[in-house]
C-alpha positions in Angstrom: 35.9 17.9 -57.9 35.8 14.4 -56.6 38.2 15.0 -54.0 36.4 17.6 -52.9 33.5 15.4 -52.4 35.6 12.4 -50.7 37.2 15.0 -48.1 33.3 16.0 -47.7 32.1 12.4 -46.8 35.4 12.4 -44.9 34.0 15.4 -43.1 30.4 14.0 -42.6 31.8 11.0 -41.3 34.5 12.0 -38.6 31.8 14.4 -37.5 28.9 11.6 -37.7 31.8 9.3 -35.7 32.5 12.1 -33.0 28.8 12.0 -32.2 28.1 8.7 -31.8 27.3 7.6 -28.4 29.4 5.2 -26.3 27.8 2.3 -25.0 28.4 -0.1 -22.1 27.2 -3.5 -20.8 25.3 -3.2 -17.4 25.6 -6.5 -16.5 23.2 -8.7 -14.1 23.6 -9.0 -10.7 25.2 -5.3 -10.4 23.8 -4.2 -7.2 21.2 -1.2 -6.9 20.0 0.5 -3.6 16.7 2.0 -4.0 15.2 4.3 -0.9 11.6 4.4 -0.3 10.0 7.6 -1.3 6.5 6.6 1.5 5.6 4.5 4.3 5.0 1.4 3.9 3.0 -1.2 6.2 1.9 -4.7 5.9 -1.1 -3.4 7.8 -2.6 -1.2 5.0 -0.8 -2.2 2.1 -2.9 -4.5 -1.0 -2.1 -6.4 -3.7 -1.7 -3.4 -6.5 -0.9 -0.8 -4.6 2.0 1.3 -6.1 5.0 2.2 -4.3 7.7 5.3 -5.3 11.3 4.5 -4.5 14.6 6.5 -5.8 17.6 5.1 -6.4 20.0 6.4 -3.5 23.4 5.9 -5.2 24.9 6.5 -8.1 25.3 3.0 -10.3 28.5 2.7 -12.2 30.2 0.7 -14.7 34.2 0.9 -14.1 33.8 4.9 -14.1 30.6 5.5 -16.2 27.1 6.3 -14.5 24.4 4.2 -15.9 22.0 5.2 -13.1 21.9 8.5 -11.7 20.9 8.8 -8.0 17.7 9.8 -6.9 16.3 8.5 -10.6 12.6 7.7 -9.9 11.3 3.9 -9.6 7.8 2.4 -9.4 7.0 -1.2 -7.4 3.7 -2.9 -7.5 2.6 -4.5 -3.8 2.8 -8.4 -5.6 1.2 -9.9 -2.1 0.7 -8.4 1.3 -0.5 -9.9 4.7 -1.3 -8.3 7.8 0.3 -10.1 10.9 -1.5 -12.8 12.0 -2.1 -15.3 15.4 -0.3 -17.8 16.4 2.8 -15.7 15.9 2.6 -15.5 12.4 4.4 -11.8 10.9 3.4 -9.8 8.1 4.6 -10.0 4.6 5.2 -7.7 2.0 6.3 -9.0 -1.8 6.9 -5.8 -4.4 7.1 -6.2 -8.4 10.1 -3.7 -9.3 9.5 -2.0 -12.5 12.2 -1.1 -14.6 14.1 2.3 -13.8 15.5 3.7 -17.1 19.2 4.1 -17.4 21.2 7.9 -18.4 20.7 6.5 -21.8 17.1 6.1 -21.7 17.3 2.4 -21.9 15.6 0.4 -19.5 16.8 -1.5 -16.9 15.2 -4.4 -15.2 15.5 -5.2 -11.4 15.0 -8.2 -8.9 15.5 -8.1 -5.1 19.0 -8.8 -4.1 17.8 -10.7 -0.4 15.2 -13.2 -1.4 13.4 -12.8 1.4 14.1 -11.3 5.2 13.9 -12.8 8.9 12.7 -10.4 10.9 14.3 -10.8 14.3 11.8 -11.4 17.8 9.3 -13.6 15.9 6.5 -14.3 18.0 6.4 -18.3 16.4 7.9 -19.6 19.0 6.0 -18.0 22.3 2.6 -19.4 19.9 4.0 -22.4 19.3 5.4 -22.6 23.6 2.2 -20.7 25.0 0.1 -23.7 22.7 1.8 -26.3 23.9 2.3 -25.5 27.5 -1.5 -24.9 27.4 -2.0 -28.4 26.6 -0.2 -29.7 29.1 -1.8 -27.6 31.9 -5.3 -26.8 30.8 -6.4 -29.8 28.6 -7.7 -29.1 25.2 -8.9 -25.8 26.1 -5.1 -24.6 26.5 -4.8 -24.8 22.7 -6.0 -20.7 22.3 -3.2 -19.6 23.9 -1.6 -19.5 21.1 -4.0 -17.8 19.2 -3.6 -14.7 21.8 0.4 -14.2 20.5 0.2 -11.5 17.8 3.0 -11.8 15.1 4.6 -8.7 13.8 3.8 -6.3 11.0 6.3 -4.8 8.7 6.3 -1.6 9.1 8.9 0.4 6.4 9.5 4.1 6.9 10.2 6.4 4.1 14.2 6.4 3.8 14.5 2.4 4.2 17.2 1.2 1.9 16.5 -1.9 -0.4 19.4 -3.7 -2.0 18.4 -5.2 -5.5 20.2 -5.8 -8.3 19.9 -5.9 -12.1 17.8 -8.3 -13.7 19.9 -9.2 -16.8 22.5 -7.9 -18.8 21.4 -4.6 -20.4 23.3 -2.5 -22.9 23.2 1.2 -22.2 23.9 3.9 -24.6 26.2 6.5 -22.4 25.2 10.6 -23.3 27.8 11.7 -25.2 30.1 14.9 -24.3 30.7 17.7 -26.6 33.6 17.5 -29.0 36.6 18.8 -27.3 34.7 18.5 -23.4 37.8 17.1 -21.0 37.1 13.4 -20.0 38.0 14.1 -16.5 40.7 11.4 -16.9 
C-alpha cells in the first residue's frame, strides 16, 4: 500500500514537473522595434495624448519568443512642441508603457536613440538671416530671423522606433504539450 502511494506522488510529480513552465531572462538593453499604429504630428499632438504602436518583429532570446510581433503597445505624448521661429523644430517626447511578454509578464521599455537630429534645420538660416540683418538694416534687421519657420515632426503610421528593454525581466515561456516536437 505505501508503494502504491510513493509511485502516486511519483506520478503527481513527474506530471506536475512536465507542466511547469520554462522561464528565461529578457535582459536590458535587448532591442525592440515598435511601428506606429497613427499619425503623429508635433503640430496637433499634447501632453497626454495616447499613442498605439505594435511591435514589428518578433523578440527573441537565443531561440525563444518573448514578444510576439504585432503585440499591442500604448505611449503617452510626455512633451510636445509645435515648430517655432527663429528656426526652432518641433519636438515630440513619448512615455512607453510596458508591452506584456508571451508569458504575460510585463516588460518595460525606454527609447533606444536618446533623442534625433533632424536633417535641414532651419537654425542656421535664423541665426544667418538675424545676423546679416544686423549688419545691413540696423536693429530693425533682427526679425528676419523671426520669419525662418523650423520644422515640425511629422510621423506617419508605419514609422519604425528602435527601443529597447528597460531592465532585466524574467519571462515565464508557454509551455508545449507533453510529447509536442521542440523543433530542434
Amino acid at each position: 500500500m505505501a508503494a502504491l502511494r510513493f509511485l502516486g506522488t511519483l506520478a503527481a510529480f513527474g506530471a506536475a514537473a512536465a507542466t511547469l513552465a520554462a522561464s528565461v531572462l529578457v535582459p536590458a538593453g535587448l532591442s525592440v522595434r515598435l511601428e506606429l499604429d497613427q499619425d503623429l504630428s508635433s503640430k496637433t499632438a499634447r501632453a497626454g495624448d495616447r499613442v498605439r504602436l505594435r511591435v514589428a518583429d518578433d523578440v527573441t532570446v537565443g531561440k525563444d519568443v518573448v514578444i510576439q510581433k504585432g503585440t499591442r503597445v500604448a505611449a503617452v505624448v510626455a512633451e510636445a512642441r509645435p515648430r517655432g521661429r527663429w528656426g526652432k523644430n518641433g519636438m515630440i517626447r513619448l512615455s512607453l508603457l510596458p508591452v506584456q511578454s508571451v508569458g504575460k509578464a510585463t516588460i518595460p521599455l525606454q527609447p533606444r536613440q536618446k533623442g534625433k537630429e533632424f536633417q535641414g534645420s532651419r537654425t542656421d538660416q535664423a541665426a544667418i538671416a538675424t545676423g546679416g540683418g544686423l549688419v545691413l538694416l540696423g536693429p530693425v534687421g533682427l526679425l528676419g530671423g523671426a520669419f525662418i519657420p523650423g520644422k515640425d515632426v511629422e510621423l506617419r503610421k508605419g514609422a519604425k522606433l528602435e527601443t529597447e528593454v528597460a531592465r532585466d525581466t524574467e519571462v515565464d515561456l508557454p509551455t508545449k504539450p507533453v510529447g509536442e516536437d521542440s523543433g530542434t
